[in-house]
C-alpha beads as a LAMMPS data file, in Angstrom:
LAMMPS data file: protein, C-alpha beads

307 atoms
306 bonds

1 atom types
1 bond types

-500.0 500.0 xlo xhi
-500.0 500.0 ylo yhi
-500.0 500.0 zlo zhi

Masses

1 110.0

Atoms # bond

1 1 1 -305.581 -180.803 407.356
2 1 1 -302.043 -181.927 407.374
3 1 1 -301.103 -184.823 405.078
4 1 1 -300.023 -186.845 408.704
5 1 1 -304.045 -187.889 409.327
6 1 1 -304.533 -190.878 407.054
7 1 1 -308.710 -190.199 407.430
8 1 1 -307.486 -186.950 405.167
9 1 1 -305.841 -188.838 402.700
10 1 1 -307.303 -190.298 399.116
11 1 1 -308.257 -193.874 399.257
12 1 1 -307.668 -194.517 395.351
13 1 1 -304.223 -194.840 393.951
14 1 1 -303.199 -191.854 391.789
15 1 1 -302.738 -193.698 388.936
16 1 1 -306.573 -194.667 389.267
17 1 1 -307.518 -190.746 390.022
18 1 1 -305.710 -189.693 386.882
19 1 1 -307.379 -192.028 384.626
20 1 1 -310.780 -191.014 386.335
21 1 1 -309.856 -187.156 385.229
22 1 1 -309.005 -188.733 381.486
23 1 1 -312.542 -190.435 381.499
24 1 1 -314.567 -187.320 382.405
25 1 1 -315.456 -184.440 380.021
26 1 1 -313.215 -182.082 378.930
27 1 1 -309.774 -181.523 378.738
28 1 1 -307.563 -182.315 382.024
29 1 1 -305.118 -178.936 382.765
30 1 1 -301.996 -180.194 384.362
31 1 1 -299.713 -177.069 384.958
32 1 1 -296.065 -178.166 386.043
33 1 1 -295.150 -177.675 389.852
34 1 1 -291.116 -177.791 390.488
35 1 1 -291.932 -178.054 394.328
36 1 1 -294.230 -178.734 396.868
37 1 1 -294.833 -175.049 397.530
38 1 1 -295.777 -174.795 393.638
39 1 1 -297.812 -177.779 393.630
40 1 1 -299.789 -176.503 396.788
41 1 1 -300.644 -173.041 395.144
42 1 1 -301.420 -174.824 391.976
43 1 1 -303.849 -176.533 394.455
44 1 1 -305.334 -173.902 395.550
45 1 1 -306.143 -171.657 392.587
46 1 1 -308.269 -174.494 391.664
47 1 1 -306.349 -177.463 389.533
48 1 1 -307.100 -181.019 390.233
49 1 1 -303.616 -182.402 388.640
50 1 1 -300.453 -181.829 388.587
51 1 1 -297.108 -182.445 386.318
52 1 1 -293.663 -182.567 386.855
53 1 1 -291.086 -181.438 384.253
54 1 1 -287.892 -183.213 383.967
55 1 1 -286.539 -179.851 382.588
56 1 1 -287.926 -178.189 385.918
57 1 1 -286.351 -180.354 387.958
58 1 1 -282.962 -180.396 386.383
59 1 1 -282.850 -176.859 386.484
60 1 1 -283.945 -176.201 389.829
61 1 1 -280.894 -178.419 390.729
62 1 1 -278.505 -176.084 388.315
63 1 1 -278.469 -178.746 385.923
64 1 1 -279.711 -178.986 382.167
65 1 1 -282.425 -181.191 380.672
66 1 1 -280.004 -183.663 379.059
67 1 1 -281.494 -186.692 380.989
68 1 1 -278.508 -186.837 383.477
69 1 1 -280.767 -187.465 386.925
70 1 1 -281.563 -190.630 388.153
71 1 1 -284.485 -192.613 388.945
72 1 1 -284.259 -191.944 392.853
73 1 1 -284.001 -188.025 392.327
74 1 1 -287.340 -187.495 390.255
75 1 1 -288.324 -189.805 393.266
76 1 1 -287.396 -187.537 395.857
77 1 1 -289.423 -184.594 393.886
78 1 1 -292.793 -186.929 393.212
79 1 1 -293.024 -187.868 397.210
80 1 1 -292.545 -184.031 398.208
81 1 1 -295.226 -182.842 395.155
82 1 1 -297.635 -185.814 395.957
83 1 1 -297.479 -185.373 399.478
84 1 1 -297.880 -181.718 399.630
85 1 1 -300.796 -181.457 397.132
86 1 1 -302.007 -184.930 396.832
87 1 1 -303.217 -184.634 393.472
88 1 1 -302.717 -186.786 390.758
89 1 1 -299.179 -185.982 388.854
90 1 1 -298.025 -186.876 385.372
91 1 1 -294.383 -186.914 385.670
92 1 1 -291.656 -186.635 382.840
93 1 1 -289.748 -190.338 382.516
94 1 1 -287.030 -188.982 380.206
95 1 1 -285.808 -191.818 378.004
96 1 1 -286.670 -194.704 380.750
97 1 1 -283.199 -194.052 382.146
98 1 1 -282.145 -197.037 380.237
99 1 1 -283.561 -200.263 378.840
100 1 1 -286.499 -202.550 379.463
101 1 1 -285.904 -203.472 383.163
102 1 1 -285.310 -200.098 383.801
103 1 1 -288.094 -198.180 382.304
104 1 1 -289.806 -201.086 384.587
105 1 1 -287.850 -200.305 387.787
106 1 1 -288.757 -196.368 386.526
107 1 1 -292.171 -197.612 387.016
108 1 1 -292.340 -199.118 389.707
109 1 1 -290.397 -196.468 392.037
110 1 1 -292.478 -193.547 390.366
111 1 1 -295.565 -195.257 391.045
112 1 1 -294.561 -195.692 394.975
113 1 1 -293.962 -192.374 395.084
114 1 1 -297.095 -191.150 394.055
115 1 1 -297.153 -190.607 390.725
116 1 1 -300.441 -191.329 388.685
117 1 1 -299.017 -191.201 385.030
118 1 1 -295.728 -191.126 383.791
119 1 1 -294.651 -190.638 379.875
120 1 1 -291.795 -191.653 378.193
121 1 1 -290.252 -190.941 374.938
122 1 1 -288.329 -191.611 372.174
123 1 1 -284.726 -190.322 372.174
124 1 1 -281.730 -191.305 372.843
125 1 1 -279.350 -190.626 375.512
126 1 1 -278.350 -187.625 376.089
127 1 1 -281.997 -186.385 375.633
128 1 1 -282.868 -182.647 374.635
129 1 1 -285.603 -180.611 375.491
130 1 1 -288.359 -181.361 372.749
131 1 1 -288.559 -178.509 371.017
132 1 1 -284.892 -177.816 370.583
133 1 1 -283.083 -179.004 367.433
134 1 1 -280.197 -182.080 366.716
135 1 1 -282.426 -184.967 368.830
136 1 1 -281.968 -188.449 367.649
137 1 1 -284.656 -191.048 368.028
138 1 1 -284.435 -195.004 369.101
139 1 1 -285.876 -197.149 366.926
140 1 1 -289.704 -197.811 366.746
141 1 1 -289.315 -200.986 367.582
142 1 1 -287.394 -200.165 370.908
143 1 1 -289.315 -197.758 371.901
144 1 1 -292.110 -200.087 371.569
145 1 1 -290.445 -202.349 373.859
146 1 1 -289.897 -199.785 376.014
147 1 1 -293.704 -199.310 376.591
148 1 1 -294.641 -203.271 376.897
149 1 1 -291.849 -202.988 379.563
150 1 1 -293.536 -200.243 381.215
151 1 1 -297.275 -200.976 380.634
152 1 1 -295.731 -204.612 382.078
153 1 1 -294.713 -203.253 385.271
154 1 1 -297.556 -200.710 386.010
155 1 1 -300.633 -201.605 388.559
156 1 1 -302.255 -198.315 387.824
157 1 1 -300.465 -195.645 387.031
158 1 1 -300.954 -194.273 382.996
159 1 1 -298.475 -194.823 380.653
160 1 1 -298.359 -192.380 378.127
161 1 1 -295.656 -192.370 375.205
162 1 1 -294.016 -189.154 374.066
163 1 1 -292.719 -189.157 370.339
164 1 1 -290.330 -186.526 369.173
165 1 1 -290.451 -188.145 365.550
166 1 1 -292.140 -184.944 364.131
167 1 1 -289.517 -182.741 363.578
168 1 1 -286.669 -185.371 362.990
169 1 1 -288.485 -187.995 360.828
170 1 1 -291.706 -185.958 360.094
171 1 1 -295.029 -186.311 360.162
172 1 1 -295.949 -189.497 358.855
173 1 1 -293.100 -190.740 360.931
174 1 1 -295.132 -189.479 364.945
175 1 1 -298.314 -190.533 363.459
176 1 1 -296.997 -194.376 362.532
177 1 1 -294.757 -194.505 365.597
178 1 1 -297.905 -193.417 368.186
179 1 1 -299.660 -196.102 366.476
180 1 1 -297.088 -198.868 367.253
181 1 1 -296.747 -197.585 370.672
182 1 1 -300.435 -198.031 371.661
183 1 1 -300.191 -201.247 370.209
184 1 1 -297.255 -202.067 372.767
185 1 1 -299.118 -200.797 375.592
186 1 1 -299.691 -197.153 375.869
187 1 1 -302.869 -195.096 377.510
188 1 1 -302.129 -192.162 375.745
189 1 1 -299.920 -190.339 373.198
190 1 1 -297.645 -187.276 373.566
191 1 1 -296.864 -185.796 370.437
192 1 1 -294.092 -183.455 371.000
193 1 1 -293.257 -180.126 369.040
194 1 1 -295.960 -179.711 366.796
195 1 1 -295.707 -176.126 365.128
196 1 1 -299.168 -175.538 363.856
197 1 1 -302.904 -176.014 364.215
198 1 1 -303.501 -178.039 361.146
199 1 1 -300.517 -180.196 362.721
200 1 1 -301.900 -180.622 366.020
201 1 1 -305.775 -181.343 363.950
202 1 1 -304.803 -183.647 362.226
203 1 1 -302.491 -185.481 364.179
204 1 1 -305.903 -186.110 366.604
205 1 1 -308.201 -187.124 363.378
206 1 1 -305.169 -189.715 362.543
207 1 1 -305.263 -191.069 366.271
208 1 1 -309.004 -191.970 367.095
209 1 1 -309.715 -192.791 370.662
210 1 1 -306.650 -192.060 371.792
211 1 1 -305.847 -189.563 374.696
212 1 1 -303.439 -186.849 373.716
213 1 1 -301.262 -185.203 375.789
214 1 1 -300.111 -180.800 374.115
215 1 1 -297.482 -179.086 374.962
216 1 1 -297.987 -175.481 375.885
217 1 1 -294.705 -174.806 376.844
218 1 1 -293.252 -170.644 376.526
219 1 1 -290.308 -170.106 373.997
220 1 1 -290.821 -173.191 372.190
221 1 1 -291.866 -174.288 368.537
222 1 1 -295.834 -174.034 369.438
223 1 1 -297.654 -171.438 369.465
224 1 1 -299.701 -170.509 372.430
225 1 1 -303.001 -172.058 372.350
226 1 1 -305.353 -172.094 375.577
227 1 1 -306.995 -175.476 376.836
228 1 1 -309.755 -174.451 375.617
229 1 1 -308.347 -174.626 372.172
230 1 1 -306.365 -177.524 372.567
231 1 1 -309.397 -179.315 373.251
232 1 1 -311.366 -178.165 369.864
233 1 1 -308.275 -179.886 368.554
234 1 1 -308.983 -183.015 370.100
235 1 1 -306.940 -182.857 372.902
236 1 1 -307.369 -184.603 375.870
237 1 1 -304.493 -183.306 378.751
238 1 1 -302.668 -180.346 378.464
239 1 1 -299.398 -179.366 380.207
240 1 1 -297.288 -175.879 381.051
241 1 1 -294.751 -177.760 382.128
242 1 1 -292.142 -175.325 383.104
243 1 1 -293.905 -172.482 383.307
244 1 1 -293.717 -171.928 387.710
245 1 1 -290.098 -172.552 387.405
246 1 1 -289.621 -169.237 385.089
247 1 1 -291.456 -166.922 386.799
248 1 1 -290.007 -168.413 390.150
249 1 1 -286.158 -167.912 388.650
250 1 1 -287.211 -164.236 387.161
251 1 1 -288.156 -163.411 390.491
252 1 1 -285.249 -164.998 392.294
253 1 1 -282.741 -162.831 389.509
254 1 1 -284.641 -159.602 390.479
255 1 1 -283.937 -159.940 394.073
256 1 1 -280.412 -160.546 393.988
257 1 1 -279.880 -157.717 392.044
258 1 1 -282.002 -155.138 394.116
259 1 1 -279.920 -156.329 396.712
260 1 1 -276.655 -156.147 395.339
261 1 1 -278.174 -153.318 394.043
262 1 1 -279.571 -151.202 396.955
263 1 1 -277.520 -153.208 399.931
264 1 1 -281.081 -155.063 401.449
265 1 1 -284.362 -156.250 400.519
266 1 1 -286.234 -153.149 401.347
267 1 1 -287.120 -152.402 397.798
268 1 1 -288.670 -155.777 397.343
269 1 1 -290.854 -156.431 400.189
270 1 1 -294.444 -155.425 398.204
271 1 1 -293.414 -158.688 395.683
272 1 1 -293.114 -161.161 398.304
273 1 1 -295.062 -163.562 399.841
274 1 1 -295.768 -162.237 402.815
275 1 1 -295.102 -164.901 406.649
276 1 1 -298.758 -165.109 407.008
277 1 1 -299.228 -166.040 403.670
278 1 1 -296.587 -168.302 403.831
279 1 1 -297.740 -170.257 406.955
280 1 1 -301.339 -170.157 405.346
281 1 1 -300.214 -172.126 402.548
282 1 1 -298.171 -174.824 404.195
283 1 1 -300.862 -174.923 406.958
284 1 1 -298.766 -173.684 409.895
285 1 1 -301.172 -173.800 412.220
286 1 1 -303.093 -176.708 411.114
287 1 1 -299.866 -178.956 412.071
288 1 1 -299.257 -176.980 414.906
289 1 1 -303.279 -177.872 416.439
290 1 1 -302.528 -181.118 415.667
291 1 1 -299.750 -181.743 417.168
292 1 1 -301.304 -179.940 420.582
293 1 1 -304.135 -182.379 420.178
294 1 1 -302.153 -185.577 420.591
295 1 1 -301.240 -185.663 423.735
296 1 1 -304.498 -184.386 425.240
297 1 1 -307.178 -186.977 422.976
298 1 1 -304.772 -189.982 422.097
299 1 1 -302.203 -190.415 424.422
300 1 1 -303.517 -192.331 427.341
301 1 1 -303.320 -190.931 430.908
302 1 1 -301.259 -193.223 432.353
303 1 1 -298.521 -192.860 430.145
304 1 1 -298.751 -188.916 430.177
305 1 1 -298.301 -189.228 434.063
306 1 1 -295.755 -191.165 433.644
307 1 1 -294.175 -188.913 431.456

Bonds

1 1 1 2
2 1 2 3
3 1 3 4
4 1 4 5
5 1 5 6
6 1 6 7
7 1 7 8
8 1 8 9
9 1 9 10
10 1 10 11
11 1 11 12
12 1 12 13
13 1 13 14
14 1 14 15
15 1 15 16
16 1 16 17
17 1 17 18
18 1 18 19
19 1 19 20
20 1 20 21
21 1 21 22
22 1 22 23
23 1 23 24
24 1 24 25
25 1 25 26
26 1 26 27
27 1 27 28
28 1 28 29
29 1 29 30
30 1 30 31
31 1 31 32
32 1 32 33
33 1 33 34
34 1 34 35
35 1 35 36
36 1 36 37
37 1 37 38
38 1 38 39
39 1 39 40
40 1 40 41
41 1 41 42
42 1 42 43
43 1 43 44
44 1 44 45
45 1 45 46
46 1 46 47
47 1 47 48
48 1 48 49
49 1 49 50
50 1 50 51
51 1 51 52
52 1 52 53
53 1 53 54
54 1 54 55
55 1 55 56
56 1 56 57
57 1 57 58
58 1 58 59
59 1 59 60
60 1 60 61
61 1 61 62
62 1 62 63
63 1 63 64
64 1 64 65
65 1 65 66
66 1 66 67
67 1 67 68
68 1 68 69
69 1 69 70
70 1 70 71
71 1 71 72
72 1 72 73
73 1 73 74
74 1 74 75
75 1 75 76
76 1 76 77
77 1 77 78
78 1 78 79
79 1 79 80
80 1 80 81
81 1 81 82
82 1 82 83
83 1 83 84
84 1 84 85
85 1 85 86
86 1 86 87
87 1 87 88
88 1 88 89
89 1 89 90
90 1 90 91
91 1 91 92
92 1 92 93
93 1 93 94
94 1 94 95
95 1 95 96
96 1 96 97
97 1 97 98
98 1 98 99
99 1 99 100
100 1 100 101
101 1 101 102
102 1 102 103
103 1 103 104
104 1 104 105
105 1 105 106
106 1 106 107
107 1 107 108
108 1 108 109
109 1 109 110
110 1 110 111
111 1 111 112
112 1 112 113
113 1 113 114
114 1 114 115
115 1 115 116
116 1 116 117
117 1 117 118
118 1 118 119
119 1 119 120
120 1 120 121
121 1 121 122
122 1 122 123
123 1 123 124
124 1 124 125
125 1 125 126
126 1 126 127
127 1 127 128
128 1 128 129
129 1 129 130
130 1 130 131
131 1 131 132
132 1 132 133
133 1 133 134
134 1 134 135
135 1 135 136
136 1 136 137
137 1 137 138
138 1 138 139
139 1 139 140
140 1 140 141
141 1 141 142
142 1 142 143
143 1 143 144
144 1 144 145
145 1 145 146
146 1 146 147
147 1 147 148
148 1 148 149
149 1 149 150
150 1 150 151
151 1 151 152
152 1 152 153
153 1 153 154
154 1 154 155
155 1 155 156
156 1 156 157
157 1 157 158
158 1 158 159
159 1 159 160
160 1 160 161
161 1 161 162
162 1 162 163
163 1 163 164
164 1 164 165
165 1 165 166
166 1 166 167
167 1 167 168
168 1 168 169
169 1 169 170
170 1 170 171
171 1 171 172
172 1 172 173
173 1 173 174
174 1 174 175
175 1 175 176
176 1 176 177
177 1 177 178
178 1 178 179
179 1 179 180
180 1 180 181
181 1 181 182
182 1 182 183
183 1 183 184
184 1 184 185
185 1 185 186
186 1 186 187
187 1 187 188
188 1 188 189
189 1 189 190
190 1 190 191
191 1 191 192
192 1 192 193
193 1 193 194
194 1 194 195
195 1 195 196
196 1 196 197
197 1 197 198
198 1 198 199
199 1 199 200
200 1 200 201
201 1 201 202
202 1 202 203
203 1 203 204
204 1 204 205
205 1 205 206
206 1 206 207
207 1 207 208
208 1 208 209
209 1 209 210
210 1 210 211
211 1 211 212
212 1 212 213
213 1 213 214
214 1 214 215
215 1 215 216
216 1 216 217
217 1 217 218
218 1 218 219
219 1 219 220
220 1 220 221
221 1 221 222
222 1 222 223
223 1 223 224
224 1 224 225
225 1 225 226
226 1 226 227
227 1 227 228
228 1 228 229
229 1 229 230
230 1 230 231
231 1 231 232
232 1 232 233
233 1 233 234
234 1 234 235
235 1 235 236
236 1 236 237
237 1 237 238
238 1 238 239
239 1 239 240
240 1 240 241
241 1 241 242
242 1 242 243
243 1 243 244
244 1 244 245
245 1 245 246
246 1 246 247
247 1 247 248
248 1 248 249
249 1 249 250
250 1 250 251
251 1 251 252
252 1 252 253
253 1 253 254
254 1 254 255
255 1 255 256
256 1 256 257
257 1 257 258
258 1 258 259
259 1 259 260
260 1 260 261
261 1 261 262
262 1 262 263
263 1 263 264
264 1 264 265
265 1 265 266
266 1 266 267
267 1 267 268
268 1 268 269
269 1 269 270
270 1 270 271
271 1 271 272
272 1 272 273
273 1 273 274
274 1 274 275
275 1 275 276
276 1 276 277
277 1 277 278
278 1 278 279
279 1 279 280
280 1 280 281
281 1 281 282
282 1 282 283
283 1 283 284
284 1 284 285
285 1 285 286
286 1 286 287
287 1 287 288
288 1 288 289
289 1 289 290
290 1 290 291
291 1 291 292
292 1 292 293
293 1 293 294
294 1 294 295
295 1 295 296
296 1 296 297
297 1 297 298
298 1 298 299
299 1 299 300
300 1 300 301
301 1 301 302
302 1 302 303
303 1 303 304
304 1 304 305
305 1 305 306
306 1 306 307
């Protein structure tokens, strides 16, 4: 039913539904959703959370991943994925977009929105994708700060703590920095751009009892590993996190083309979702019952006469 009944909506917080997923068995698949439309299909093939790419969103908005949105934009895409789905979402944080009492503003507005986790990481401004090369890191001690600040300011949402310290600082480096950061606060550990298996093994054995977030992004510096495999590892979330956006954009190419191509969409029409399918997804009709409902069980008859 439309997200407008509040009988049909959760009772708990996200941020307490994502940390019941982390407490149950196995590994918790969060494939990234650039839109509401995404997030509702993700919905529907079966996944019971969700996450938000910072690269997804930049780039949907023509914009690269070099932590130039603000705080009220991711906003704007947690309400519309939350609301559409209304499944738990880990969302990307970026750097904090700035110090202490922002990471804590971050916090708080992401929460409100409807996010149930968010991570945070490292680097400093301007931020690059993690598995590109030339990132710079904050010190450990900031970033420490950094999570207090935002384990501070949270009611329930997860705080997990991204490190990018592998591939500038090494090894060593992500495994003593995770440590601090869990000190300082965090729920969970992101350890970003690890290259091998024996990496991502051993990086789990070093971390005990702490929930660990892979990376299974495409056309990065891991190689592709199912859930099932990250959890062998000791792995406790996994994310695709910007993997609806590419096909979405390949698609998207291919049509312009055909069209500029062939002068009209008539070539294309077998790849498309079709209006039925469309208004099934978005629950067309489901909205449109309700709304012919109101007027003949709530509204009372005096007013409608007067009316």
């Amino acid at each position: 039913m439309p997200y407008l009944i509040a009988a049909d909506l959760p009772t708990e917080s996200a941020g307490k539904r994502f940390r019941a997923a982390l407490a149950r068995p196995g590994i918790y698949q969060l494939p990234g959703a650039h839109n509401g439309q995404a997030a509702i299909q993700a919905r529907q093939a079966g996944f019971d959370g969700l996450y938000l790419s910072g690269a997804a969103m930049t780039a949907s908005m023509g914009l690269p991943d070099l932590g130039i949105i603000t705080v009220d934009e991711v906003a704007f895409f947690i309400r519309q994925i939350a609301r559409a789905s209304g499944l738990p979402l880990l969302v990307d944080g970026d750097t904090g977009y700035g110090e202490a009492l922002n990471v804590m503003h971050m916090v708080r507005t992401f929460e409100e929105a409807g996010a149930g986790a968010v991570h945070l990481e490292d680097q400093i401004l301007p931020k690059k994708c993690g598995h590109l090369n030339g990132k710079n890191l904050v010190s450990a001690h900031d970033m420490a700060a950094k999570v207090a600040a935002a384990k501070k300011a949270s009611r329930d949402i997860v705080i997990v703590a991204r490190t990018d310290a592998a591939g500038v600082e090494g090894y060593d480096a992500a495994v003593a920095r995770a440590k601090l950061y869990v000190e300082a606060g965090a729920d969970a550990i992101f350890p970003e751009a690890l290259v091998t298996r024996e990496m991502f093994e051993k990086f789990a054995a070093d971390m005990p009892g702490v929930p660990l977030l892979a990376n299974m992004t495409e056309f990065g510096k891991t190689p592709f590993y199912t859930a099932a495999e990250f959890e062998e590892m000791g792995y406790k979330m996994v994310i695709w996190p910007v993997s609806s956006l590419r096909v979405a954009n390949k698609a998207q190419a291919e049509l312009y083309a055909a069209i500029r191509r062939d002068g009209g969409t008539h070539g294309q029409v077998d790849r498309m979702q079709t209006r039925q399918e469309l208004y099934d997804t978005i629950g067309l009709h489901d909205y449109e019952a309700l709304d012919a409902s109101i007027v003949k069980t709530i509204v009372p008859e005096a007013i409608s006469q007067q009316s």
